[in-house]
C-alpha positions in Angstrom: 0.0 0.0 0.0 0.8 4.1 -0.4 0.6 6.8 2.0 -1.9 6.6 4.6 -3.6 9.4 6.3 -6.2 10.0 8.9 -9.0 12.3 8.0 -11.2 14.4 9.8 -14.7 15.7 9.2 -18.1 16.4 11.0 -19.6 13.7 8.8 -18.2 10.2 7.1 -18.6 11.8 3.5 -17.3 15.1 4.8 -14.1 13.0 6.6 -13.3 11.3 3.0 -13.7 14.4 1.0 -11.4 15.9 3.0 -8.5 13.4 2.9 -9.3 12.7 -0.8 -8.5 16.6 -1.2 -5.4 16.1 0.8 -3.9 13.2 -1.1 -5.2 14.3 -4.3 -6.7 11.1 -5.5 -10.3 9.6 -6.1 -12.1 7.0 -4.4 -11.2 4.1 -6.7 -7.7 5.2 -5.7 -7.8 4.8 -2.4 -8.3 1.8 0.6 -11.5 3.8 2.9 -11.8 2.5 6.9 -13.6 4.5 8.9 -12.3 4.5 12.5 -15.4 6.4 14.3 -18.5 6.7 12.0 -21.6 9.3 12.3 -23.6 7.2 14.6 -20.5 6.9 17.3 -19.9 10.5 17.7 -23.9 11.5 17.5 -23.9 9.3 20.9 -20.8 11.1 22.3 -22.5 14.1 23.2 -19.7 15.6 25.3 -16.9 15.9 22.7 -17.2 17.6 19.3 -18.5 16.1 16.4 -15.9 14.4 14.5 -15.8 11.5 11.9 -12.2 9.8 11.7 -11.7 7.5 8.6 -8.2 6.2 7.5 -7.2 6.6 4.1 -4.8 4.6 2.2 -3.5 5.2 -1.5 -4.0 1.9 -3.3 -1.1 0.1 -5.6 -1.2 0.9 -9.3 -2.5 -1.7 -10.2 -5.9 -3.6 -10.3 -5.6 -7.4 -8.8 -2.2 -7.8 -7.4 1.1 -6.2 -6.0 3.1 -8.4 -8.3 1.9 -6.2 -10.9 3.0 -3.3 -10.0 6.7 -2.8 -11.4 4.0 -3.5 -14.8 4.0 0.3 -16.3 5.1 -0.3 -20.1 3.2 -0.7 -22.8 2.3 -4.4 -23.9 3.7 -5.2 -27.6 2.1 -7.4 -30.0 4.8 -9.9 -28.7 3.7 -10.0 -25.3 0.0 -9.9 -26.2 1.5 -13.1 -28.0 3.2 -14.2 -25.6 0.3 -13.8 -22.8 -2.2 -15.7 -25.5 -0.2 -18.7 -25.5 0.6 -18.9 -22.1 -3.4 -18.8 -21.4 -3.9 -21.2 -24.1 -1.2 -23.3 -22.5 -3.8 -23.0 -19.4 -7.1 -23.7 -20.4 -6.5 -26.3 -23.0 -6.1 -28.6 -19.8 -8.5 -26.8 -18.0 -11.5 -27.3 -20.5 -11.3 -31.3 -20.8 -12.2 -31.6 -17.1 -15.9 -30.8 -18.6 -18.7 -32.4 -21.4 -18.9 -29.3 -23.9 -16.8 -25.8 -23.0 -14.6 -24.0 -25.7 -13.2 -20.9 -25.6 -12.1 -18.3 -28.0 -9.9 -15.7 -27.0 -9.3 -12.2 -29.2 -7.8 -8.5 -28.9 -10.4 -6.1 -27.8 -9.6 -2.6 -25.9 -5.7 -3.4 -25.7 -7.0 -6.9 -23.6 -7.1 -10.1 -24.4 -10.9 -10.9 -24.3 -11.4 -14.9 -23.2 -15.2 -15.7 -23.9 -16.6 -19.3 -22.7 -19.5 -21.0 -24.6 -20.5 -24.9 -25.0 -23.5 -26.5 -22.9 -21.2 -26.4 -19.4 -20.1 -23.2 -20.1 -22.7 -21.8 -17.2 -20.8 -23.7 -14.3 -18.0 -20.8 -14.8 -20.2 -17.8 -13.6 -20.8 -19.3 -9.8 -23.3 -17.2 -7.2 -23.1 -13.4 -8.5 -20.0 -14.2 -10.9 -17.6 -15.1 -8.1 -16.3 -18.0 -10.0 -15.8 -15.9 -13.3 -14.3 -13.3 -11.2 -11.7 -15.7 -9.7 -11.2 -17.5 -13.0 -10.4 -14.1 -14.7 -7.7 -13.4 -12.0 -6.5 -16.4 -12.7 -6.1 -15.9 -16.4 -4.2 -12.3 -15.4 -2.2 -14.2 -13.6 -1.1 -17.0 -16.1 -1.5 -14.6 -18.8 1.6 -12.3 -17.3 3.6 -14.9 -15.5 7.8 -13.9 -15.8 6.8 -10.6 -17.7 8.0 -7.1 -17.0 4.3 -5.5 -18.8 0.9 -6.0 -18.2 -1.5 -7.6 -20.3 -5.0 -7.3 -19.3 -7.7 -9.9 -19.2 -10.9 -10.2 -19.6 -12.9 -13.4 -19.2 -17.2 -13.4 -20.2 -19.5 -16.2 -20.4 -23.0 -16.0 -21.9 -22.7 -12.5 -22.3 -22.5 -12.7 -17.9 -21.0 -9.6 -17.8 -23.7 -7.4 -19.5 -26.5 -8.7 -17.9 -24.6 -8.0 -14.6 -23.9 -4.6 -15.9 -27.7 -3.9 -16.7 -28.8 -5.2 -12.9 -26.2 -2.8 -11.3 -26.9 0.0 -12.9 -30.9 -1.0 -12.2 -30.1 -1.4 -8.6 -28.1 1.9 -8.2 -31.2 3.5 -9.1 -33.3 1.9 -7.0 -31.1 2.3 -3.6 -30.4 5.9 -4.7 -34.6 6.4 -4.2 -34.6 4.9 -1.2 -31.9 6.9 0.3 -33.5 10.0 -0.5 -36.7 8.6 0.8 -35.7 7.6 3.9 -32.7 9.5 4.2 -30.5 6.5 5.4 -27.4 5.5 3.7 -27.2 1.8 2.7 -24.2 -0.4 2.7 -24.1 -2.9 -0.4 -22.9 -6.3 -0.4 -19.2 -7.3 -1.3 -18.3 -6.7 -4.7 -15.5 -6.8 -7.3 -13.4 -3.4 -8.5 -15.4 -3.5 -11.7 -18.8 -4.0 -10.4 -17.8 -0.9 -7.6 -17.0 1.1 -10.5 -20.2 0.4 -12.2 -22.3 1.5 -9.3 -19.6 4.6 -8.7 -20.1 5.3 -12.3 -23.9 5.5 -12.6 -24.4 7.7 -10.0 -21.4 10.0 -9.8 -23.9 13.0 -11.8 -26.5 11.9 -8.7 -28.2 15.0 -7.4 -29.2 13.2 -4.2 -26.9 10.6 -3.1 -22.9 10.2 -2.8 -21.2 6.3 -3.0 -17.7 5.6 -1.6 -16.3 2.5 -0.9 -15.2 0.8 2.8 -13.4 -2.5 3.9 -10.6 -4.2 2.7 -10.4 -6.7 -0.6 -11.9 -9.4 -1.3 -15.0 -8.2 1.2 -15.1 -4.2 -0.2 -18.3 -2.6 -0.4 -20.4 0.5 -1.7 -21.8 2.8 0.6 -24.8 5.0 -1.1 -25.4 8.2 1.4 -27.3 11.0 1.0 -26.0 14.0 -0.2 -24.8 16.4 2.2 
């Protein structure tokens, strides 16, 4: 991890505005704890009101430490060289089941794995948390005894989009009923992307204000009302 600070403000979002100003990063940049939250300090009515949270700068990088010496470019030989060493991979992997193939492709400057075949379904788990593992996986395998980064992307039965669609569906909803009742509401855990989603859709939010708490693998969205 990066520098780490401890924040102070009369509120939680107030406390992580404030240290976000200070380190000059966003959310999605940072590790969020918060050390004495709104509901502690309302029942401490003989000291001032203030909100500690702890802030940590994240690595650069998106799944592991390992990756962070990672900062060049990828060439078409290591995009090459990344292919094969998946390939290498799931060849094996695949004959453990009836009917899965795989097809993998350049798309966005990542290699793009998609799943199909009639057992194909068994690779997306509760909430994607076996495509999710499998795609840090293939990251993994994919950059092993590299100095660059190639990045992965794994989908199965378009998974992914679907997921997309229900976040963004259920950032909505929560955002409405935050500003009915006026209670923030803490998410389940989710992966970086699917945070990002959720961050994403309602970052223009008259009404509500998302940040994230806890460490990986258990992080989750807060959605609070707007101060």
């Amino acid at each position: 991890m990066g520098k780490s600070i401890i924040s102070e403000g009369n509120t939680t979002n107030e406390a992580i505005r404030n240290g976000l100003k200070e380190l000059n990063l966003t959310e999605d940049q940072v590790e969020i704890k918060v050390l004495d939250d709104d509901k502690k300090v309302f029942f401490n009515i003989l000291e001032p009101r203030v909100v500690k949270v702890k802030i940590t700068e994240k690595e650069h990088n998106d799944f592991s430490t390992n990756n962070k010496k990672k900062t060049k470019n990828p060439s078409s030989d290591d995009y090459e060289v990344a292919e094969k060493n998946i390939k290498i991979f799931l060849d094996d992997f695949v004959k453990a089941f009836k009917n899965i193939s795989y097809e993998i492709s350049l798309q966005d400057d990542r290699l793009n794995v998609v799943f199909s075949g009639d057992d194909a379904s068994k690779l997306i788990g509760y909430r994607g948390e076996v495509i999710n593992s499998l795609q840090t996986l293939l990251l993994s395998i994919a950059n092993k005894d590299t100095d660059v980064r190639v990045g992965v992307s794994v989908n199965i039965l378009n998974y992914k989009e679907k997921r997309e669609n229900e976040l963004k569906l259920l950032a909505h909803k929560i955002e409405k009923t935050v500003e009915r009742t006026h209670k923030k509401v803490t998410l389940e855990p989710m992966p970086a992307f699917e945070r990002k989603i959720i961050h994403t859709e309602l970052q223009s939010s008259k009404y509500v204000v998302t940040y994230s708490i806890g460490e990986e693998p258990h992080r989750k969205v807060v959605i609070d009302l707007k101060k």
